[in-house]
Steps between C-alpha positions, in 0.01 A plus 500: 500500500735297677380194381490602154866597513589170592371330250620701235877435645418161477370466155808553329634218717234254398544551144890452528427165723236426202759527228764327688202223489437505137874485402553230763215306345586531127880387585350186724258462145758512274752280692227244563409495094898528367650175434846387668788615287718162414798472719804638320766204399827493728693603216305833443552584856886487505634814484729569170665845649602616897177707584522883515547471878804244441662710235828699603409843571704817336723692749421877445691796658247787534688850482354771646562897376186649609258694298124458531489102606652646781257781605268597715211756469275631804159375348419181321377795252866637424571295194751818378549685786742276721828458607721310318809242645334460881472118514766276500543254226496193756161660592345500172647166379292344904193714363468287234522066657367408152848535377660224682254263298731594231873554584691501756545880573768746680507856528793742490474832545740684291329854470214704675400779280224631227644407138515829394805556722663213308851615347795330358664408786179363631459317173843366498469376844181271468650328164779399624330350830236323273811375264649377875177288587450351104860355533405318857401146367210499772341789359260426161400845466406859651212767539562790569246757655570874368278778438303601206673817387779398390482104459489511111871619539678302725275177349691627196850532619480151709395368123787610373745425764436195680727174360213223618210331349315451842222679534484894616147655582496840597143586656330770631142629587240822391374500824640437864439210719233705736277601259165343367564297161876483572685329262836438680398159591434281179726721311805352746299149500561507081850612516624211718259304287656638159880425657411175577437355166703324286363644247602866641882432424727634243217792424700779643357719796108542534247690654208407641225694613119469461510146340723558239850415411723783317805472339717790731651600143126630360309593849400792569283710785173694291291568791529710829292291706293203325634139590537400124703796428786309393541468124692329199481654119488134431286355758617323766743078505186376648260460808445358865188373548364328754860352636638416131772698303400536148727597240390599127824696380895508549732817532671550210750715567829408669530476840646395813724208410503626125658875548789676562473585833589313834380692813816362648693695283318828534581730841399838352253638224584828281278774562194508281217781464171543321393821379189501435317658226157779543421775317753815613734261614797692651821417328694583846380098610750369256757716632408415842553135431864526356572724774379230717766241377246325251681281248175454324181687419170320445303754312139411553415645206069560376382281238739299333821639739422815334763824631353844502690710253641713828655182692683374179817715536531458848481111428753514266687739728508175796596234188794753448649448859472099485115477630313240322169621384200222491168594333231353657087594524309580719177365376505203711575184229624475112842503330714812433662513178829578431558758257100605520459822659813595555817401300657291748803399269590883430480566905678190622172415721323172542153393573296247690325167389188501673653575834283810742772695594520352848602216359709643255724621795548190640630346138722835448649457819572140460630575166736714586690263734587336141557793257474807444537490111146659370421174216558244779267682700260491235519132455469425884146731520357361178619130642368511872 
């Protein structure tokens, strides 16, 4: 029994000594049968650019907020269940030595928290650090790590805020850095990628996750938990694969360099709410807002920024004390029309392009810094 146990441990040996054989015999056949390739003229061997290694390498600032890239779960199985904003950003950036192939990479630190806890204050502070390090001449451009939840919106407001055409990649992850399938890693590999290329500047600020390259103007989050949850109504500018940025399409709405608004010049943001829209909505949420100190109300209205017949006088009631009154939907993409369900001339309200309502906070907000005049604020949220 003994004996027969031995050679069936070695019979899987053989045969893996008997291929190595075979292969090692067909390569000796083919390389004795192959002729000599001609020796390549001197001119053809000159170099006619500085190899890849030679070439100057991008300076990168990596920004870390927290979110998921930074967190930890208890089990390689906890791909949801985890804690968020554990691991500092000078951690994550060592995690992943690939990166230094690329750019030459620091981290800063700037915040330590889940996105969701993200305010304006918060918001302020990070654009006008990232509008400090894209005026430093030794700096061609900046990733910053942030959390899922909310990354659509401050992608948005750095878009529309930030006076540089470097670079600006905002990245997160679906899953943390502990679990099995993490994506953390090559998600922050094509960020410092995407802000390294040439071809990255004057396109406003981007987000990367999950090999694609968003516009932060048209991103969105669609999914709870799967890696390619992040979503454009218009597809995404274009791809990273296999260590190349590939564009296909260009923003083309203002931004950055091309708006109205200098981060520099902005210290504080007017108070704006969403109400959002189910059936029995209770009217008292609009009153809650203006009671709140809301200079605006994004109604995230059903359908086509429809208002139940119950929340319209209450509406108008907020217009009537100087509260601007967005219509938005709630439906998740498409334009609202003005004048459609609701007769938005007759009310003094105004309604969204495309923008979710998350976003449409952000552009409310900024637009109030500039006027407060209801047809200017029209123009700015059909124009951004």
């Amino acid at each position: 029994m003994a004996r027969t146990t031995t050679l069936q441990s070695v019979r899987p040996i053989a045969a893996l000594l008997l291929c190595a054989g075979l292969l090692t015999g067909t390569a000796q056949a083919q390389t004795a049968v192959a002729p000599a390739a001609p020796a390549a003229p001197a001119a053809a061997t000159a170099p006619t650019a500085a190899a890849p290694s030679q070439a100057r390498k991008a300076n990168i600032v990596i920004v870390g907020t927290g979110g998921t890239i930074a967190g930890a779960g208890a089990s390689a199985i906890n791909t949801a269940a985890y804690q968020s904003a554990v691991v500092p950003v000078d951690k994550i950036i060592a995690s992943v030595p690939e990166i230094s192939k690329v750019a030459n990479v620091k981290g800063e630190q700037i915040f330590q928290i889940g996105s969701e806890s993200f305010n304006n204050e918060r918001l302020l502070k990070l654009g006008k650090r990232v509008s400090e390090l894209l005026k430093q001449p030794d700096v061609d451009g900046v990733v910053i790590t942030h959390g899922t939840d909310t990354i659509e919106e401050t992608a948005y407001f750095l878009n529309l805020t930030l006076k540089s055409d470097k670079p600006v990649v905002v990245v997160g992850s679906m899953r943390p850095g502990t679990a099995l399938g993490a994506d953390g890693a090559l998600n922050l590999y094509d960020a410092v990628l995407v802000a390294s290329s040439p071809e990255s500047k004057g396109k406003g600020t981007l987000v990367v996750l999950n090999d694609e390259i968003h516009t932060g103007r048209d991103v969105t989050k669609s999914n709870t938990f799967k890696t390619e949850t992040f979503r454009s109504p218009f597809g995404p500018l274009g791809y990273v694969v296999e260590g190349r940025t590939i564009y296909y399409r260009l923003p083309a709405r203002p931004h950055t360099t091309a708006t109205e608004w200098d981060i520099d010049r902005i210290d504080r943001l007017p108070e704006v709410a969403i109400v959002y829209a189910y059936g029995n909505a209770n009217p008292g949420s609009v009153d809650a807002a203006v009671k709140n100190g809301a200079k605006a109300i994004v109604y995230a209205g059903t359908g086509n920024g429809s208002v139940g017949e119950y929340m319209v006088e209450p509406l108008k009631a907020a217009r009537a004390k100087g509260v601007q009154i967005v219509r938005a939907s709630r439906t998740g993409s498409g334009v609202v029309i003005r004048n459609g369900e609701q007769p938005d001339d007759k009310y003094d309200w105004v309604v969204v392009d495309d923008q979710l309502p998350q976003k449409a906070r952000i552009l409310t907000a900024l637009a109030l810094t500039k006027t407060n005049d209801t047809r200017e604020l029209q123009k700015i949220l059909w124009k951004y």
